[in-house]
C-alpha positions in Angstrom: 0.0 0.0 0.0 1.4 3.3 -0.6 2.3 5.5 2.0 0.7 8.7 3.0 4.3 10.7 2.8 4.2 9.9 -0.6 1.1 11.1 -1.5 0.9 14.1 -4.2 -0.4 15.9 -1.8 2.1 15.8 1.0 5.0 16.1 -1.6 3.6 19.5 -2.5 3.0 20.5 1.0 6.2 19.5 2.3 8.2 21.1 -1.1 6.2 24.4 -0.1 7.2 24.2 3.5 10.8 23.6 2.9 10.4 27.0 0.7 9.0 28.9 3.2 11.7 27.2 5.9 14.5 28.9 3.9 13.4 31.5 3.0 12.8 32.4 6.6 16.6 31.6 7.3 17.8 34.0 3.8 16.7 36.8 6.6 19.3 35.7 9.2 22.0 35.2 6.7 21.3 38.3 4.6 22.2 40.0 8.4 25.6 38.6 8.0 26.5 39.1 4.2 24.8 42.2 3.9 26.8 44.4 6.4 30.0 43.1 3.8 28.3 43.3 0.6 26.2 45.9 -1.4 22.9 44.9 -2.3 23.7 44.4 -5.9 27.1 42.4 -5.4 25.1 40.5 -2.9 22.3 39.2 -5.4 24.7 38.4 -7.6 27.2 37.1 -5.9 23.9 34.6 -4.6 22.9 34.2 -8.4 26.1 33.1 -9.2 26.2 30.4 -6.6 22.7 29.1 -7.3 23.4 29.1 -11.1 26.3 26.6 -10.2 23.9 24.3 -8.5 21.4 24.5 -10.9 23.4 24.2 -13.8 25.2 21.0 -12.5 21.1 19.8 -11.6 19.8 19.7 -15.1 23.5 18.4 -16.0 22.9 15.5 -13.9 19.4 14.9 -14.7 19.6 16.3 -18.7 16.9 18.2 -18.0 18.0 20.4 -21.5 16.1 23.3 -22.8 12.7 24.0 -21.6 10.0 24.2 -24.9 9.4 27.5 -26.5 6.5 28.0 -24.6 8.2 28.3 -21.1 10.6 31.4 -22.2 8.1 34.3 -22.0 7.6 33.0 -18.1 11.3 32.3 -17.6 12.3 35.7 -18.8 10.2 37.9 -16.7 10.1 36.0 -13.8 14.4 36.0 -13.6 14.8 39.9 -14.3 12.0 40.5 -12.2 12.1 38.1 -9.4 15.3 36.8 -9.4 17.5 39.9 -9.9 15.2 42.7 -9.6 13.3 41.9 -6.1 16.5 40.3 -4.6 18.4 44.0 -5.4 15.6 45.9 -4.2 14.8 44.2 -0.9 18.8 44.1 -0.2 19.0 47.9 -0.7 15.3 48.6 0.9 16.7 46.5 4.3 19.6 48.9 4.6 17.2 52.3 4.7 14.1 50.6 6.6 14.4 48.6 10.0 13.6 44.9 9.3 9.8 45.0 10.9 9.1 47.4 8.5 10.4 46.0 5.6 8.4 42.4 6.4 5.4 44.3 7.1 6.0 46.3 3.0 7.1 42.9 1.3 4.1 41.0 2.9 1.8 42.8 0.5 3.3 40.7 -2.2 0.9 37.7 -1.2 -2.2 39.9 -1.5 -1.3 41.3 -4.9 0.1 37.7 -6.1 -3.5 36.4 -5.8 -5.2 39.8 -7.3 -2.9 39.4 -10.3 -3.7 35.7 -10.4 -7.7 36.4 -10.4 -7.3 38.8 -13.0 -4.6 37.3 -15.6 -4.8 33.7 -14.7 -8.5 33.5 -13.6 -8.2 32.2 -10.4 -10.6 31.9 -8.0 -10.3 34.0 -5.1 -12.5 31.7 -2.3 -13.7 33.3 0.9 -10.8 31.1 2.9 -8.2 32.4 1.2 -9.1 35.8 1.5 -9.8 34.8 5.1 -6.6 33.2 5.5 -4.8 36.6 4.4 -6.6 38.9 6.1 -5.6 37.0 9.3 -2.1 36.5 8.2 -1.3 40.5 7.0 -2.8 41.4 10.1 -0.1 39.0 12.2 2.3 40.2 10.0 1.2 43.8 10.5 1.6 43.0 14.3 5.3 41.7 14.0 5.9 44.7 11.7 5.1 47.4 15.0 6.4 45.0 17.2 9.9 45.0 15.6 10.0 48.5 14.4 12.1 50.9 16.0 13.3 53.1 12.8 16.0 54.6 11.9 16.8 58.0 13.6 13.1 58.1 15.0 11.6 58.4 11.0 11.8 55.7 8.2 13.0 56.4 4.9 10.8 57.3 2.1 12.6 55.7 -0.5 14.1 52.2 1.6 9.5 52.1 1.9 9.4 52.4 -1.5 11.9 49.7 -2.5 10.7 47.1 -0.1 7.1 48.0 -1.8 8.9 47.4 -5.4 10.6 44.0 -3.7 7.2 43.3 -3.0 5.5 44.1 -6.5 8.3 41.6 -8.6 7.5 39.0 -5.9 3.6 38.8 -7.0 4.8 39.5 -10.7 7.3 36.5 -10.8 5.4 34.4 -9.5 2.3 35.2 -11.5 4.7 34.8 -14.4 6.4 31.4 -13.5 3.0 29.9 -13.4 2.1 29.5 -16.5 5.7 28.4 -17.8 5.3 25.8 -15.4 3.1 23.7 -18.0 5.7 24.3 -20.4 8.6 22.9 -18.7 10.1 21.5 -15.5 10.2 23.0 -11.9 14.0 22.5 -12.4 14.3 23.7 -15.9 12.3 26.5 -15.0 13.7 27.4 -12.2 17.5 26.9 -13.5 17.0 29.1 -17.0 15.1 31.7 -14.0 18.1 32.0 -12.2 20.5 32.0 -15.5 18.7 34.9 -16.5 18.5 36.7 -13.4 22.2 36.4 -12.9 22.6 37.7 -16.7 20.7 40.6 -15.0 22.8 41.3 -12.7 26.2 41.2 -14.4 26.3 45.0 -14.1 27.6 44.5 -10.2 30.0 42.4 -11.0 32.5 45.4 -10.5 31.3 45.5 -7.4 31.5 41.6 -6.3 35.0 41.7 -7.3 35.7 44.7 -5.2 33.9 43.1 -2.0 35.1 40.1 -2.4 38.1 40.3 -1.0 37.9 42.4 1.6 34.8 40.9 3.3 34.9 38.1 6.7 34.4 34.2 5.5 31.5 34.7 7.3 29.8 37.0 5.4 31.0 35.1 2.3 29.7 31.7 3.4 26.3 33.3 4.1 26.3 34.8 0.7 26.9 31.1 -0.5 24.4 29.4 1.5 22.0 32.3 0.3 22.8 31.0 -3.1 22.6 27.1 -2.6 19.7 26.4 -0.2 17.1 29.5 -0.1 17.9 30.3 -4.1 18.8 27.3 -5.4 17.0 24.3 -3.9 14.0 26.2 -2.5 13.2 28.2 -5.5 13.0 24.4 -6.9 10.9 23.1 -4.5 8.6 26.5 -4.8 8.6 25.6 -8.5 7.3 22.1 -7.8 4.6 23.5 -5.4 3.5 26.0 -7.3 3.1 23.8 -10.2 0.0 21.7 -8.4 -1.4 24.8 -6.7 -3.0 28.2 -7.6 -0.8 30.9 -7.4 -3.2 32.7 -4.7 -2.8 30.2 -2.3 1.1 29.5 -2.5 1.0 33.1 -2.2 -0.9 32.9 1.2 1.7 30.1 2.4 4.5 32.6 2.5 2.8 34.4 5.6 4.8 31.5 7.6 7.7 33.5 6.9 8.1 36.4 9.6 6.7 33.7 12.0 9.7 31.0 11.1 11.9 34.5 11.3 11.0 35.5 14.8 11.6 31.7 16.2 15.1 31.5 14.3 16.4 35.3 15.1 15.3 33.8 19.0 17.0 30.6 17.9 20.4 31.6 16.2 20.8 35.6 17.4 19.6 35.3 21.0 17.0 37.6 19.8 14.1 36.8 22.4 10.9 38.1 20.9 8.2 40.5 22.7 5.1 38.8 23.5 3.4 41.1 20.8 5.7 39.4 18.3 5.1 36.1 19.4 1.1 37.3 18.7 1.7 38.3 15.7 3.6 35.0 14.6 0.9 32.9 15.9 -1.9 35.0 13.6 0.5 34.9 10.5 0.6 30.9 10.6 -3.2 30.8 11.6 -4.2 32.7 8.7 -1.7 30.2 6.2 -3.7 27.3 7.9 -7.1 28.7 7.5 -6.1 29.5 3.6 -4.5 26.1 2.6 -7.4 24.3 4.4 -10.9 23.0 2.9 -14.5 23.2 3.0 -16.2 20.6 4.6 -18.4 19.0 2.0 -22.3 18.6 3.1 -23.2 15.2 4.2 -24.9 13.1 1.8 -27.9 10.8 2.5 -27.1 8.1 4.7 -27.4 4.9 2.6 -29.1 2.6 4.8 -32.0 5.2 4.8 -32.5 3.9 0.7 -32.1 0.4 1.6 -35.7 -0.3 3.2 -37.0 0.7 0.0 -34.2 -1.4 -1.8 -35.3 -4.8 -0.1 -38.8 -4.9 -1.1 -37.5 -4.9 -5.0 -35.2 -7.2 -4.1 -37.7 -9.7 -2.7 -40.3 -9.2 -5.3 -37.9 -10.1 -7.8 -36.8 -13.3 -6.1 -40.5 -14.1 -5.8 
């Protein structure tokens, strides 16, 4: 019989929740590398190491070109996504406090499933909206929790960039989905992250610059960064989001500043206020409340027809 771990279904959840895991630690090690690298030297330097993974992937597995079909998505999603919302959240992170700046990228969820209802036509069912409300209101909470500002006001323009970090987020992913029944999860992902890189070739000054004079620790964050919440997660998002609507992987990311607060408490002997620990608790409420499902109606008990059944039954024999 075939176990329940290997169902579709918990492959996709698990794949997703991996995601969401690493992407939760990117914030912790974007701490490190981000005090020795500029934002743009420090997405590409990321890009770079994820591209070596991924390359040496579809090597192994000659996983080859995606179809024709796929490029449109693979495109936009790795300038927009890959290079574009990595530079801007890098550089918005340096101007805004991090509350702040998860409060202003969690809007990418809400417009992620707006721009899926409107250019995907997916449905937008009361628990999902549900499940976000609850979820941007946790992460709302975390965001005042957390904020303390810089110099007593926040920046206009580090607001802004989060904001744009959070506009590619919705627009790659939105734009992966439909390349996704072109091609792979790892093709897609892989040419994503090619292109992306491509994109951010213009820092490469930069990298080289940096490079040497920054800690090992910085640069071993900027690594794991590359292999683990680029590389392997963006794959396993891939894989998700190819058996789910956009909207509701969307909603899933909510786990993030929750999975943050526990490891910053974990790893930076960051103990959290009990408004934080709030706020955490409604962000994974509202993801359970949007991945769940309506309880279908009971139907007619069957041995209520079988009274009527047996008389048929015994006229016939008769």
């Amino acid at each position: 019989m075939r176990s329940r771990l290997s169902s579709p279904g918990a492959l996709t959840a698990g794949a997703a929740a991996f995601s969401v895991v690493a992407w939760a630690s990117a914030f912790v090690s974007i701490r490190s590398a981000g005090s020795a690298y500029s934002p743009g030297a420090l997405a590409l330097g990321r890009l770079l190491a994820a591209s070596l993974v991924l390359v040496a992937l579809v090597a192994i597995r000659r996983a080859g070109l995606p179809p024709r079909g796929a490029w449109r998505g693979i495109l936009v999603s790795g300038v927009v996504w890959f290079c574009g919302y990595m530079v801007a959240l890098n550089w918005g992170e340096r101007l805004v406090d991090a509350g702040t700046a998860a409060l202003l990228v969690n809007v990418g969820p809400i417009l992620m499933a707006l721009l899926a209802a409107r250019l995907l036509g997916e449905a937008l069912p009361p628990r999902l909206l549900a499940g976000m409300a609850v979820s941007f209101s946790g992460a709302v909470v975390v965001g005042l929790s957390t904020s303390s500002g810089h110099d007593g006001s926040t920046s206009v323009l580090g607001v802004l960039l989060c904001l744009l970090a959070a506009v590619a987020y919705a627009t790659g992913v939105v734009a992966q989905k439909p390349a996704l029944s072109y091609g792979t999860p790892l093709q897609i992902t892989a040419y994503s992250c090619l292109t992306g890189t491509v994109a951010c070739l213009p820092f490469a000054g930069q990298l080289a610059t940096e490079l040497p004079k920054a800690p090992p620790s910085a640069t071993l964050n900027m690594i794991y960064l590359g292999v683990v919440p680029t590389a392997l997660a963006f794959t396993t998002w891939t894989y998700a989001l190819a058996r789910t609507p956009a909207g509701k992987m969307g909603a899933t990311t909510y786990a993030v500043p929750a999975i943050v607060v526990l490891l910053s408490w974990a790893f930076l002997d960051e103990v959290p206020a009990w408004l934080t620990l709030l706020g955490g608790i409604l962000c994974l409420a509202g993801v359970a409340v949007s991945r769940s499902r309506p309880r279908l109606p009971r139907t007619a008990v069957p041995q209520a027809a079988e009274p009527e059944a047996e008389p048929e039954q015994t006229d016939a024999a008769t």
